[in-house]
C-alpha positions as CSV (number, residue, x, y, z in Angstrom):
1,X,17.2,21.6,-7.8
2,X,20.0,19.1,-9.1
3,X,19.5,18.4,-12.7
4,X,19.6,14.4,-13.3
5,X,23.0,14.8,-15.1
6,X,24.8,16.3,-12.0
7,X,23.0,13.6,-10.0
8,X,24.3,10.3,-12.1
9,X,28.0,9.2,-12.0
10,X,27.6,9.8,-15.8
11,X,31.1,9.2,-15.6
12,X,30.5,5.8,-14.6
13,X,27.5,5.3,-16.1
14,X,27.5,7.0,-19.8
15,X,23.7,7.8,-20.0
16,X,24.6,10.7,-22.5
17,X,26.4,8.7,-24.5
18,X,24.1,5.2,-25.1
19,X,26.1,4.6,-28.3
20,X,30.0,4.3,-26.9
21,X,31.3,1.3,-26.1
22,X,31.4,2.4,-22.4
23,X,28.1,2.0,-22.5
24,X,27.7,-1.0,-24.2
25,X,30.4,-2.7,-21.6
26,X,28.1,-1.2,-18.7
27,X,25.0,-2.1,-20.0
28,X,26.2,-6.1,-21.5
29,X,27.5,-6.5,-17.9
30,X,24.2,-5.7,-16.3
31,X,22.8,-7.8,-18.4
32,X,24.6,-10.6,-17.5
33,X,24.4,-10.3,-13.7
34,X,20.0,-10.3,-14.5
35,X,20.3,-13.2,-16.6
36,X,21.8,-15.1,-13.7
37,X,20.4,-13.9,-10.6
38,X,17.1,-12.2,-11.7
39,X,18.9,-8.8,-10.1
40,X,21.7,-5.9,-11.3
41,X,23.1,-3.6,-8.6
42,X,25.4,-0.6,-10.3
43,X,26.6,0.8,-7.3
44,X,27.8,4.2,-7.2
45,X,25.2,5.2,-9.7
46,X,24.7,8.3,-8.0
47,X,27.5,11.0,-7.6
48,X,28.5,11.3,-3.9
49,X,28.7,15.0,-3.6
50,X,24.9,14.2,-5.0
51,X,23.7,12.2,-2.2
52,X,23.3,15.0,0.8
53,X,21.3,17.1,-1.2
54,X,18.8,14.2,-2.2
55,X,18.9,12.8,1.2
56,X,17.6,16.3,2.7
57,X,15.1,16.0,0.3
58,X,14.1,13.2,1.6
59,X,13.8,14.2,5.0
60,X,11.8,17.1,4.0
61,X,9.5,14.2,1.5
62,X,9.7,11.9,4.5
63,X,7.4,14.1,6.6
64,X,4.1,13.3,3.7
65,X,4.1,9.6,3.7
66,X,1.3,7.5,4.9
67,X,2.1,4.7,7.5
68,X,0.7,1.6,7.0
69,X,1.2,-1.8,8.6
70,X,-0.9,-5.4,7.0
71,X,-0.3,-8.8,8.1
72,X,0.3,-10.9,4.6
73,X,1.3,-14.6,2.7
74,X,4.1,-14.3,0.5
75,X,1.9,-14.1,-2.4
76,X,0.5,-10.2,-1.7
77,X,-2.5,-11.6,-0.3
78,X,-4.5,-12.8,2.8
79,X,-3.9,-16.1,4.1
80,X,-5.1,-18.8,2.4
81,X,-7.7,-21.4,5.4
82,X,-8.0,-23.9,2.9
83,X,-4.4,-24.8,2.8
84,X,-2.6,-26.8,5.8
85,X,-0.9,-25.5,8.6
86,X,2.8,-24.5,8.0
87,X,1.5,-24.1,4.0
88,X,3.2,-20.5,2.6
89,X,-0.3,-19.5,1.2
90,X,-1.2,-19.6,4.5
91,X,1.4,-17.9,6.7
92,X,1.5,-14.2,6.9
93,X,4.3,-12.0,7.8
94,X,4.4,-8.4,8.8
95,X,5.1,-5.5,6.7
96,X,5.2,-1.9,7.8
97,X,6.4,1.2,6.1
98,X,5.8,5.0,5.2
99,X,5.4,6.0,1.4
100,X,5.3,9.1,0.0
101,X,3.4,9.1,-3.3
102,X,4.1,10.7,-6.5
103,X,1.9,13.5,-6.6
104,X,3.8,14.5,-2.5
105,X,6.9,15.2,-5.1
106,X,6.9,19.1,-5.6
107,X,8.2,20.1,-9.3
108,X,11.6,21.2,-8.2
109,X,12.4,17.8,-6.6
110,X,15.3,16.3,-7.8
111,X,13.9,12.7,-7.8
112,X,11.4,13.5,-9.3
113,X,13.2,14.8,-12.3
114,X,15.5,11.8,-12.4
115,X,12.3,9.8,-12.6
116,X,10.7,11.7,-15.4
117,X,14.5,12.2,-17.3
118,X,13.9,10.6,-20.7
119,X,17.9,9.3,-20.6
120,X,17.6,7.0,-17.8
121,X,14.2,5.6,-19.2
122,X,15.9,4.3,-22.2
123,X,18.9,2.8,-20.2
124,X,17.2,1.2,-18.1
125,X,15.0,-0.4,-21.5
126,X,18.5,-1.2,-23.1
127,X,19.2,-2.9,-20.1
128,X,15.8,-4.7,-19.2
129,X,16.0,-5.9,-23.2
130,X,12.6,-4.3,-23.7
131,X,11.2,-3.0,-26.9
132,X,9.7,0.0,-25.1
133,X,9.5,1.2,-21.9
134,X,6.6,3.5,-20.2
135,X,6.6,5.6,-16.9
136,X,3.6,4.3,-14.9
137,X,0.2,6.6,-15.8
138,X,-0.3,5.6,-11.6
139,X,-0.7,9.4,-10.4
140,X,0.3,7.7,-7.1
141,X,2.5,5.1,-7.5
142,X,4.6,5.9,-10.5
143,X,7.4,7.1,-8.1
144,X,7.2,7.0,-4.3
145,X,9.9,6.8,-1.6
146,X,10.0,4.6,0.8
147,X,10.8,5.6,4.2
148,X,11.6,2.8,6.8
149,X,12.0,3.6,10.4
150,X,12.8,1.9,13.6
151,X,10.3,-1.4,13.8
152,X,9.8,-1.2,10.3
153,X,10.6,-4.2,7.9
154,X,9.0,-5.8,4.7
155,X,8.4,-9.1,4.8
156,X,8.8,-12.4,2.8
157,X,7.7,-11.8,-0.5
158,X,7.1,-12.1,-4.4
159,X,6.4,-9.3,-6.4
160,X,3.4,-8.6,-9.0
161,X,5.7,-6.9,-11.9
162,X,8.1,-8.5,-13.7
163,X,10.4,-6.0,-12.7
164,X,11.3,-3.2,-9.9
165,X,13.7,-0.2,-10.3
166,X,14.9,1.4,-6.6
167,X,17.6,3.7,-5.8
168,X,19.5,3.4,-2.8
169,X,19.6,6.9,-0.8
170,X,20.1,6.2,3.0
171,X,20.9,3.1,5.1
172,X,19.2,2.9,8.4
173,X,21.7,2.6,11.4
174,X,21.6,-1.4,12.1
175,X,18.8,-4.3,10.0
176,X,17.5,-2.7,6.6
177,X,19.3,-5.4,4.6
178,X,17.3,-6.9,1.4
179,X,17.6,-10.2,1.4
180,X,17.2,-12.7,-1.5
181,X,16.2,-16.1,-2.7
182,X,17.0,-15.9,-6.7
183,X,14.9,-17.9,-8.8
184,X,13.6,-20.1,-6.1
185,X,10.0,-20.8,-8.2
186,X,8.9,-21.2,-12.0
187,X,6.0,-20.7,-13.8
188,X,5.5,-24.6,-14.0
189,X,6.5,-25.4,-9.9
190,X,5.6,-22.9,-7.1
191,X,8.5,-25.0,-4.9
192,X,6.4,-24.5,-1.8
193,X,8.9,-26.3,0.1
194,X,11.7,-24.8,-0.8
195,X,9.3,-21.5,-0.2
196,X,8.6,-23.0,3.8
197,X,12.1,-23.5,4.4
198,X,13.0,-19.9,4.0
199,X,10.0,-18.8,5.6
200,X,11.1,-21.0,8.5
201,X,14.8,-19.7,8.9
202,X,16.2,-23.3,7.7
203,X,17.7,-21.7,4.1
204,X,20.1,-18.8,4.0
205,X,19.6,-16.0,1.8
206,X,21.8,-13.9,0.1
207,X,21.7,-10.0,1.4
208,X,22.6,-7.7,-1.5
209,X,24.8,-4.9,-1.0
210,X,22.4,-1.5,-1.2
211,X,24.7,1.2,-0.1
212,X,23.8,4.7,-0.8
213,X,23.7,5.4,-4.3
214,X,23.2,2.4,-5.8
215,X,20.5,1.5,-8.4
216,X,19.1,-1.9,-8.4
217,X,16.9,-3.7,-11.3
218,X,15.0,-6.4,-9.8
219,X,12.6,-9.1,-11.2
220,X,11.2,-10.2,-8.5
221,X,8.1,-12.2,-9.5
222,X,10.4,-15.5,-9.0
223,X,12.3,-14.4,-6.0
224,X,11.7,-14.5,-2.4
225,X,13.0,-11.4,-0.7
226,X,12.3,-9.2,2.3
227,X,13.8,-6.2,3.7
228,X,15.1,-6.9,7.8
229,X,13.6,-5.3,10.5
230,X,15.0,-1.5,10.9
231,X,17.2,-0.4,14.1
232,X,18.2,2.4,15.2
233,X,17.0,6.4,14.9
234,X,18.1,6.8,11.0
235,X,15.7,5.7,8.6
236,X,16.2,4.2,5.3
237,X,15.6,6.3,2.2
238,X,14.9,4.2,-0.9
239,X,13.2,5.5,-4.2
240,X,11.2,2.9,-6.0
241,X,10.8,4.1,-9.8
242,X,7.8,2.2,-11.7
243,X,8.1,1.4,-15.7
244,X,6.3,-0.9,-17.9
245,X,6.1,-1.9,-21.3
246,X,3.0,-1.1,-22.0
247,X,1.4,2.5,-21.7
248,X,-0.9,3.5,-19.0
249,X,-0.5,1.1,-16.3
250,X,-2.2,1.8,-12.9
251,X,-2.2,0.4,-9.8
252,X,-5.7,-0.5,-7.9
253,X,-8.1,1.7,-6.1
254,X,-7.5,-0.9,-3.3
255,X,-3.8,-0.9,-3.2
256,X,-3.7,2.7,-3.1
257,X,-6.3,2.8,-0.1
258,X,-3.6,0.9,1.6
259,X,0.0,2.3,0.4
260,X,-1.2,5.8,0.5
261,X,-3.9,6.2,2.4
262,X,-6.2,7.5,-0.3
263,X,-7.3,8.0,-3.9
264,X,-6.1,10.5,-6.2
265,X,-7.9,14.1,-5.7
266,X,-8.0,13.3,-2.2
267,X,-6.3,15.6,0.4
């Protein structure tokens, strides 16, 4: 197994050392770039030599992850009748992926030890500007990977957490590309129009570079994004890693029904 320090440009990214002003430039500049855009990619976050080995691992993860496909609004949820035709509450788009869940992640995985490696929880608080930070108690759902394949795609969306933490492992051959609409709703003004006009093709979004070995902090609550439809016999590898500032935070029994096929303790 690679320990988490052989994996992380540590180099680049001074984990070990949180108090030099390496760090403090890295951190400050990630900062800014989520201040303004709601996102931070640090590119190159994982050491290249590092990449093969935790892309096999993959494949081999790949092969325990539960398909699923569903048919909904940008909101996470089912299309609303009561609103008029054309209305975002009330359009649905496809999204259709394999994830493997966190308990599919045998001890010696190398993920799985980058996950649970206390020095990257408290960068990535540093960074977030929270007080604390938490690993999900999800026994599901606190890591997974997400594996995309030919056909697959996510589609036009806002997230339910104020935040997301993925790691870039494997671009697919053609598609795959996220694809973002920063800050395009408040709390105070959902913006449906604005919302519509992506959904219809008429606004262009930004795509944001996710090549292998990149980490990316997303707040996505306020954000449109997808991820374009995949192409091509190489799938895309991406590790989502789930934090929050409060302990034991769970996911639903009916969201992992659909994500992972089942409940915890079942086969």
């Amino acid at each position: 197994m690679l320990a988490p320090e052989v994996c992380v440009d540590v180099d680049r990214y001074p984990l070990l050392e949180p108090a030099s002003s390496r760090a403090r430039r890295v951190v400050e500049d990630a900062k800014r770039e989520l201040a303004h855009a709601g996102l931070a990619v640090l590119p190159g976050f994982l050491r290249r030599d590092a990449l093969g080995p935790l892309v096999r691992e993959c494949g081999a993860l790949a092969q325990r992850g539960h398909f699923s496909e569903v048919h909904g609004t940008p909101y996470i949820e089912p299309p609303d009748l009561s609103c008029p035709e054309g209305h975002p509450r009330r359009t649905p788009g496809r999204t259709a992926l394999s994830a493997v869940a966190y308990d599919r992640f045998p001890p010696a995985s190398a993920l799985r030890a980058l996950y649970e490696w206390d020095p990257l929880r408290e960068f990535l608080r540093v960074l977030l500007g929270r007080a604390r930070l938490f690993r999900y108690a999800d026994p599901l759902g606190a890591l997974n990977l997400a594996v995309m394949r030919d056909g697959d795609e996510l589609a036009w969306h806002f997230d339910q957490t104020d935040f997301v933490v993925s790691l870039a492992l494997q671009s697919s051959e053609a598609g795959g590309e996220f694809e973002c609409v920063p800050r395009i709703r408040s709390d105070d003004d959902e913006r449906y129009d604005a919302v519509r006009q992506v959904l219809d093709g008429e606004t262009k979004p930004s795509v944001v570079p996710m090549t292998p070995g990149t980490l990316m902090l997303f707040e996505g609550r306020r954000s449109l994004h997808r991820v374009s439809r995949i192409r091509g016999a190489t799938p895309r590898y991406v590790a989502l890693l789930a934090y929050d500032t409060k302990p034991g935070t769970d996911s639903s029994a009916l969201l992992k029904r659909v994500r992972y096929g089942r409940l915890p303790g079942e086969a």
